[in-house]
C-alpha positions in Angstrom: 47.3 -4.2 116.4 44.2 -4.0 115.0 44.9 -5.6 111.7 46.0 -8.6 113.9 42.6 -9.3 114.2 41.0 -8.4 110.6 40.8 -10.3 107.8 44.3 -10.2 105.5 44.4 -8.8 102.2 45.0 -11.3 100.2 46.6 -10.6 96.1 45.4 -12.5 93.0 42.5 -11.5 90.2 40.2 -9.2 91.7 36.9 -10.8 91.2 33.8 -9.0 88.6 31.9 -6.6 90.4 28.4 -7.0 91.2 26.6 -4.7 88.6 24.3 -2.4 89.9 21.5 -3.8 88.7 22.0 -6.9 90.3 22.9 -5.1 93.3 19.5 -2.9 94.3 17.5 -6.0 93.2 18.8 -8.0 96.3 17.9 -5.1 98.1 14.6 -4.7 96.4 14.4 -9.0 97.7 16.3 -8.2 100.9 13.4 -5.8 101.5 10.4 -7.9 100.8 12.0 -10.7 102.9 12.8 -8.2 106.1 8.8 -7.4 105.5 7.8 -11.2 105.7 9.9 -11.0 108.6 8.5 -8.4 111.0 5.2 -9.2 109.4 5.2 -12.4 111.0 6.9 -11.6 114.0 4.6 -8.3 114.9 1.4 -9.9 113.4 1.0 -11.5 117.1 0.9 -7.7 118.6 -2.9 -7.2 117.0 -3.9 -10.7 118.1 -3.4 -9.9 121.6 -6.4 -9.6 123.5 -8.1 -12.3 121.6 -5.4 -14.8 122.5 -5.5 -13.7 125.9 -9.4 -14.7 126.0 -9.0 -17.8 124.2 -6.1 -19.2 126.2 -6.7 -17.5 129.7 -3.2 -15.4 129.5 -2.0 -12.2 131.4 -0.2 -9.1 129.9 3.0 -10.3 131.4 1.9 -14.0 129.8 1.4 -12.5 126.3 5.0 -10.1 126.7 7.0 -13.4 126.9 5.2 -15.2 124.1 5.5 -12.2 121.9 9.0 -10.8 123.4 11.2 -13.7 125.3 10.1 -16.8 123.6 11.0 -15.1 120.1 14.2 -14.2 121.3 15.4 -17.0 123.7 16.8 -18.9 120.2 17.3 -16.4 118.2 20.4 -15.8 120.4 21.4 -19.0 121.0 20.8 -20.1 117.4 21.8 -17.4 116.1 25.4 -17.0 117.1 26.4 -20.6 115.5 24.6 -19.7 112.4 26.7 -16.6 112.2 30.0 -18.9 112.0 28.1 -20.1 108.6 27.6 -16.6 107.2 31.5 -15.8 107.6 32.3 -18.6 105.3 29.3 -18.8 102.8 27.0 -19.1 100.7 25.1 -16.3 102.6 22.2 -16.3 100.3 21.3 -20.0 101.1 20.9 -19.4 104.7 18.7 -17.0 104.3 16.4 -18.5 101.8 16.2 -21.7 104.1 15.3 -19.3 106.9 12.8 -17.5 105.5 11.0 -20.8 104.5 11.1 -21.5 108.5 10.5 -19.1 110.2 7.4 -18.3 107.5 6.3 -22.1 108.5 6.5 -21.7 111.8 4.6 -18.5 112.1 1.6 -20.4 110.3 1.7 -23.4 113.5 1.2 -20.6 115.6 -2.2 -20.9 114.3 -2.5 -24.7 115.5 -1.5 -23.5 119.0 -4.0 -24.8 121.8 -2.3 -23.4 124.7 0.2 -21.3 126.3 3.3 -23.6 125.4 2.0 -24.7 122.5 2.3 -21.3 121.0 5.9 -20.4 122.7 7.0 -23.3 121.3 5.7 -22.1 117.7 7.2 -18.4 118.8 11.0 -19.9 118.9 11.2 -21.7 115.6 10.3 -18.1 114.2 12.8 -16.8 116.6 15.3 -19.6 115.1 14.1 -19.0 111.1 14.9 -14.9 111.8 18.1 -15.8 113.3 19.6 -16.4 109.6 18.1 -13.5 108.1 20.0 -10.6 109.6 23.5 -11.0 109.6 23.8 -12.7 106.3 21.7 -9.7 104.7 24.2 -7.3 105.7 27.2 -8.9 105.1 26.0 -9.4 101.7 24.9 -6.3 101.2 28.6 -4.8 102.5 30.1 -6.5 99.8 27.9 -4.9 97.3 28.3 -1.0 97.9 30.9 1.3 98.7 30.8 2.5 102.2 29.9 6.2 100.6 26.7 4.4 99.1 25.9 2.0 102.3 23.7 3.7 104.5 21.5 4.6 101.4 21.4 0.6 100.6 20.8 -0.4 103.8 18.5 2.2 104.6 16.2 0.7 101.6 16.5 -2.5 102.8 15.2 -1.5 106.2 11.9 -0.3 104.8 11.0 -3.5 104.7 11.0 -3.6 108.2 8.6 -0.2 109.0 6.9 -1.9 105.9 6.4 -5.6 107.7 5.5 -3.9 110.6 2.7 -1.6 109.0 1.5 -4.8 107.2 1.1 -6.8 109.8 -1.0 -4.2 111.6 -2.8 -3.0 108.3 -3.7 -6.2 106.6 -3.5 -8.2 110.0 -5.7 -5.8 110.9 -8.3 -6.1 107.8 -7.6 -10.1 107.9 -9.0 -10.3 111.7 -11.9 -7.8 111.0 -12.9 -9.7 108.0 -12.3 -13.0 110.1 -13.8 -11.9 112.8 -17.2 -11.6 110.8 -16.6 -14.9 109.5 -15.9 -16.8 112.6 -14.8 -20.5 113.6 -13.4 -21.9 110.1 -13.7 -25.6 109.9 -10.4 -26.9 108.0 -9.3 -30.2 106.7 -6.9 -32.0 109.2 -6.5 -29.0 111.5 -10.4 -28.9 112.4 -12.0 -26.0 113.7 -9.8 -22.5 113.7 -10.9 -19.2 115.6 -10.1 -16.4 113.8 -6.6 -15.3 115.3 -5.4 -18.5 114.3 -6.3 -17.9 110.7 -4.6 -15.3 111.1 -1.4 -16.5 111.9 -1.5 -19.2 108.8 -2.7 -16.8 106.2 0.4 -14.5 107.0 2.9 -16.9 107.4 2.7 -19.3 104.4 3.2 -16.9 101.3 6.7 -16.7 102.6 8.2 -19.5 101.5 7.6 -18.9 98.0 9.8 -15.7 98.6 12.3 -17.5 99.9 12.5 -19.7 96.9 13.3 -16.6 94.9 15.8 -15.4 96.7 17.7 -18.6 96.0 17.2 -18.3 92.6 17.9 -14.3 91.5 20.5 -13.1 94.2 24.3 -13.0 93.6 26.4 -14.5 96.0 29.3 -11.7 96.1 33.2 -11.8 96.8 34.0 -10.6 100.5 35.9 -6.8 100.0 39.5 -7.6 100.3 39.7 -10.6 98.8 40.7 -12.1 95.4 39.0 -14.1 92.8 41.1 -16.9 93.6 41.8 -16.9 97.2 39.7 -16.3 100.2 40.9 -14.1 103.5 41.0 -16.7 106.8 37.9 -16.9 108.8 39.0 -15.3 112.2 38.8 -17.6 114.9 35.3 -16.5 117.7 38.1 -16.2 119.9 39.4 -13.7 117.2 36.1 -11.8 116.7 35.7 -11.2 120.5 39.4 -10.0 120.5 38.6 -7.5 118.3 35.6 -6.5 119.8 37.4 -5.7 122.8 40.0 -3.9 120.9 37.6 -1.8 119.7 35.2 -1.7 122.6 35.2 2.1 123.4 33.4 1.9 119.9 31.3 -0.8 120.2 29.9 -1.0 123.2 27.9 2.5 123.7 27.0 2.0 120.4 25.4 -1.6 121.1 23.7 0.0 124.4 22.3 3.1 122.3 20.2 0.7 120.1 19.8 -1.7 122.2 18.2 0.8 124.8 16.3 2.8 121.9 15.3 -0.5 121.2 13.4 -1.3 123.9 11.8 2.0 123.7 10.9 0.9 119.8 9.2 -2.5 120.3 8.0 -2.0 124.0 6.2 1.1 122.3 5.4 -1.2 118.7 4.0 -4.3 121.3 1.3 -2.2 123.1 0.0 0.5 120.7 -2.9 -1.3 119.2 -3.8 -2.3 123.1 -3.6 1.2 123.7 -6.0 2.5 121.5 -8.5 -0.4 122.3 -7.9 0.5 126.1 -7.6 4.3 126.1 -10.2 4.7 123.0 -12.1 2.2 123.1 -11.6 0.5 119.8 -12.7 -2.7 118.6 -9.8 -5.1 118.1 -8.2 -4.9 114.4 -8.9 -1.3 114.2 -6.2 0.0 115.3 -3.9 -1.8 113.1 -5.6 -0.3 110.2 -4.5 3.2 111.2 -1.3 2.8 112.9 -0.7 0.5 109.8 -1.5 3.1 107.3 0.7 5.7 109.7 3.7 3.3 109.3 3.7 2.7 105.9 3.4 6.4 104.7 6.0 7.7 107.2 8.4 5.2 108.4 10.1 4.6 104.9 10.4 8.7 104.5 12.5 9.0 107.8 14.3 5.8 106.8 15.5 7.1 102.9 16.5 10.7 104.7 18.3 9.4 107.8 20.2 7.0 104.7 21.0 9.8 102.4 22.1 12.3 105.4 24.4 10.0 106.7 25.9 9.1 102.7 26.3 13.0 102.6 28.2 13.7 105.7 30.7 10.3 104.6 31.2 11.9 101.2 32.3 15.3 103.3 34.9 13.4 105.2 32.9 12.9 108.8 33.8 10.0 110.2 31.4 9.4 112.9 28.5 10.2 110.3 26.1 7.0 111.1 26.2 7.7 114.3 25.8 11.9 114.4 22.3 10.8 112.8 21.4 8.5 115.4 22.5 11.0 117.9 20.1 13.8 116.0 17.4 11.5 115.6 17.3 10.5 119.3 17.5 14.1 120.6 14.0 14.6 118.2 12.4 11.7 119.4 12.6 12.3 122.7 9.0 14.1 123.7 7.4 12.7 120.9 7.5 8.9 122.8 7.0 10.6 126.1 3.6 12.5 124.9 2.7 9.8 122.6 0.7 8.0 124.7 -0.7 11.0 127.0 -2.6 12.7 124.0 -6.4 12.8 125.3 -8.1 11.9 121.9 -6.9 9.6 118.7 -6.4 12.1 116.2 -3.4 13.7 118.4 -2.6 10.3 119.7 -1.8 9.3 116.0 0.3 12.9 115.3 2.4 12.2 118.0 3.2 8.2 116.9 3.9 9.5 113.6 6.4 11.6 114.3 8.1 8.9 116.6 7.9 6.2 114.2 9.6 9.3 111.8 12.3 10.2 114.3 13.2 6.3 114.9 13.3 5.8 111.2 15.9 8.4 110.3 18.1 6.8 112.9 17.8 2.8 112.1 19.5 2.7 108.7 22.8 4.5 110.0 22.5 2.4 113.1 22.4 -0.5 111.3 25.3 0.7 109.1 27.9 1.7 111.6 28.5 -1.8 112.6 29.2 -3.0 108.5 31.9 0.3 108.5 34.1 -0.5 111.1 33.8 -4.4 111.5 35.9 -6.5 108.8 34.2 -8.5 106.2 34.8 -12.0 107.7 33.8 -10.7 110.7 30.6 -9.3 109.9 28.1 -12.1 110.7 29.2 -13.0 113.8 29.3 -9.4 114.9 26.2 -8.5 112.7 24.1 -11.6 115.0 25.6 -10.3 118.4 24.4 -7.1 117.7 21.1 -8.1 116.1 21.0 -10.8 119.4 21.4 -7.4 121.9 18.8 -5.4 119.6 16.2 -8.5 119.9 17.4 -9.6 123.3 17.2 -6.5 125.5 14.4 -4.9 122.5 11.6 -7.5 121.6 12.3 -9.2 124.8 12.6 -6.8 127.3 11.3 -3.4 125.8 7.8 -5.2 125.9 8.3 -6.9 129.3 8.8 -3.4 131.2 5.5 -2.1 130.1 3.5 -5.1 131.1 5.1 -5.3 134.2 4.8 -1.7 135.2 1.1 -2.4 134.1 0.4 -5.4 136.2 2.4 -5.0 139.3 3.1 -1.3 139.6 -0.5 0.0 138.8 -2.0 -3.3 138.8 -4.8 -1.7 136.3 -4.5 -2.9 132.6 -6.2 0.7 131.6 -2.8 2.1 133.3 -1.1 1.0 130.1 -0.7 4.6 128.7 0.9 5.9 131.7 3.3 2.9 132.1 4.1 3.7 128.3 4.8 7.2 128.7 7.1 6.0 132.5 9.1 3.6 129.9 9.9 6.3 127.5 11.3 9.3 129.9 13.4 6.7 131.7 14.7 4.7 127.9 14.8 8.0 125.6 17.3 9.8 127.9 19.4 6.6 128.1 19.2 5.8 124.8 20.6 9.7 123.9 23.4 9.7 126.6 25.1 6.2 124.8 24.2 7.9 121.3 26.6 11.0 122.4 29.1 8.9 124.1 29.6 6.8 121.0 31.1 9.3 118.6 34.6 10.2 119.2 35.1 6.2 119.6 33.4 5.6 116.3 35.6 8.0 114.2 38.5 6.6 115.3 37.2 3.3 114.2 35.9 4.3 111.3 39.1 5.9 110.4 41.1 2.7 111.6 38.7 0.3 108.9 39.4 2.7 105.7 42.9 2.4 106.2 42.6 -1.2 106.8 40.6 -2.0 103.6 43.4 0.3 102.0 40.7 3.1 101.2 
């Protein structure tokens, strides 16, 4: 019944492979642009209490510019968009947006007011929307499931990479801006520094995008022949299958999306953190959290990749998702003490070994859904799970903290404690769906080999 549902094998020439070459340079330009991505999304997190003096906004104010107002059209948007991956060219829809959502990111810096900049916040929410789900389904169609997880483990560097850059070098750019002050500018007038901030980040993206265009292969969907293409399954279709299969996906989407919101909540308010707790001057944390990021993350990303590449070779079907489950079970106190160490030194031990433990897990995550979903399938399932993972992540994850910070404690130097509340009620969650997901992941697992005649 599944194969009802899956895109048919079609016969004819099989189409030239996509040398390998070729192949890890999209991911070396897949990377780069998932860095211009969270770089300009998370830039906003460093920006925080300067904004909120600026434009008179709360911590619940500043959670819905940085969380909801991203989001809102990156689901609504995205989901349409994702009917356009499933029948092509992939690579042009996400080198037109790249060059939008890079735009938009620099208008936050023209933003006078609260609406102004939410306004800003959705067209990066709507540029991002195309960047996902055609990435991966490109990428699918690259490498052999047994090399996958190690590809798409790559390509998620860039995202612990845009997120340490936007706290490192957003971090040096305010400090430095900061001493500079008000910049008077041709036709935009007079910018504080945070909106400097925002356009200095945001253009250089654009030019990216234009080589993505230019250098990345647009490869044949698996299955399918030089000469003929598989149907495009209906939505209607996709959600059939989905259902189908929903012992699979479902505890699978609810483990991310829960770690998730443990990931970004945590991501959001760590440089407020360390001003509130510590005392530091805005832009400083950035620096070392940055640094922390950038030497870590990747490490826990290329291991969590290569452990779940070795346990496919050895035949275990629910491999992506055994390291998710390890990973969560290890990151578990680290999020929960995180933000209870008493002095910065331990403070930033404790977040390394978090942002480590979430690393190992996101590449596998990520890859679980490309194994067992069929080729022209993938972007619409790809943007419904990258929808939950923004959605109930970047929107809410954030949200909770602030909220537990101003109407629970109703004391914004409460923020640790509501951090470490948010973790011991997520981590267990986000454990419990990790373990319920494997026995309904082999099977589909299984169930997508023998459909791609593997």
């Amino acid at each position: 019944m599944a194969n009802a549902f899956a895109a048919r094998h079609v016969s004819g020439t099989q189409p030239a492979a996509i040398s390998g070459a070729r192949a890890w340079w999209s991911v070396f330009i897949f990377t780069i642009a998932l860095m211009f991505n969270f770089l300009d999304r998370q830039v906003m997190t460093l920006l925080i209490t300067p904004i909120k003096q600026d434009l008179g906004l709360s911590d619940t104010q500043i959670s819905i510019l940085i969380g909801f107002m991203f989001v809102l059209f990156y689901l609504v948007i995205g989901i349409p968009i994702s009917r356009l991956v499933d029948r092509g060219p992939r690579k042009w829809i996400i080198g037109a947006g790249i060059a939008f959502w890079s735009i938009m990111t620099a208008s936050c810096g023209l933003a006078q007011n609260f609406w102004q900049l939410a306004i800003a916040r959705m067209g990066v929410g709507i540029g991002e929307s195309c960047n996902g789900p055609a990435t991966y389904s490109i990428t699918a169609d690259m490498f052999p499931r047994e090399k996958l997880a190690r590809a798409i483990s790559v390509i998620n560097i860039g995202m612990v990479a845009g997120s340490g850059m936007a706290l490192l070098v957003g971090g040096s750019l305010i400090v430095w801006l900061t001493q500079l002050g008000e910049v008077s500018v041709p036709i935009f007038g007079t910018l504080r520094p945070w909106q400097m901030t925002f356009m200095i980040v945001g253009l250089p993206g654009v030019l990216w995008a234009l080589l993505l265009i230019l250098t990345v292969p647009e490869p044949h969907r698996r299955g399918e022949s030089a000469t003929q293409k598989a149907d495009v399954p209906s939505l209607t279709n996709v959600l059939r299958f989905l259902s189908l299969w929903r012992a699979a996906y479902i505890p699978m989407v609810i483990a991310v999306g829960v770690k998730s919101m443990l990931s970004f909540g945590n991501t959001v308010w760590s440089p407020s953190f360390f001003e509130r707790r510590f005392a530091w001057a805005p832009g400083i944390p950035g620096l070392y959290i940055g640094i922390v990021s950038l030497v870590i993350s990747p490490i826990g990303l290329l291991l969590g990749g290569w452990i779940a590449d070795k346990l496919a070779e050895r035949g275990h079907e629910d491999a992506n998702m055994r390291v998710v489950l390890w990973a969560s079970i290890g990151l578990l106190p680290f999020s929960i003490l995180y933000p209870l160490m008493p002095t910065p030194a331990l403070a930033l031990v404790m977040l390394g070994g978090s942002l480590f433990l979430g690393s190992v897990g996101a590449g596998p995550a990520n890859t679980a859904i490309q194994v067992i979903t069929p080729g022209r399938m993938r972007g619409t399932v790809s943007a419904l799970y990258i929808a939950v993972f923004n959605m109930v992540g970047y929107g809410v994850g954030p949200l909770v903290i602030a909220q537990l910070t101003d109407r629970v404690f109703g004391d914004e130097a409460m923020l640790p404690s509501s951090m470490a509340i948010a973790a011991a009620v997520l981590g267990p969650l986000g454990l419990l769906f990790s373990w319920m997901s494997l026995k309904p992941y082999a099977a589909a697992s299984l169930a997508a080999r023998k459909r791609e005649g593997i």
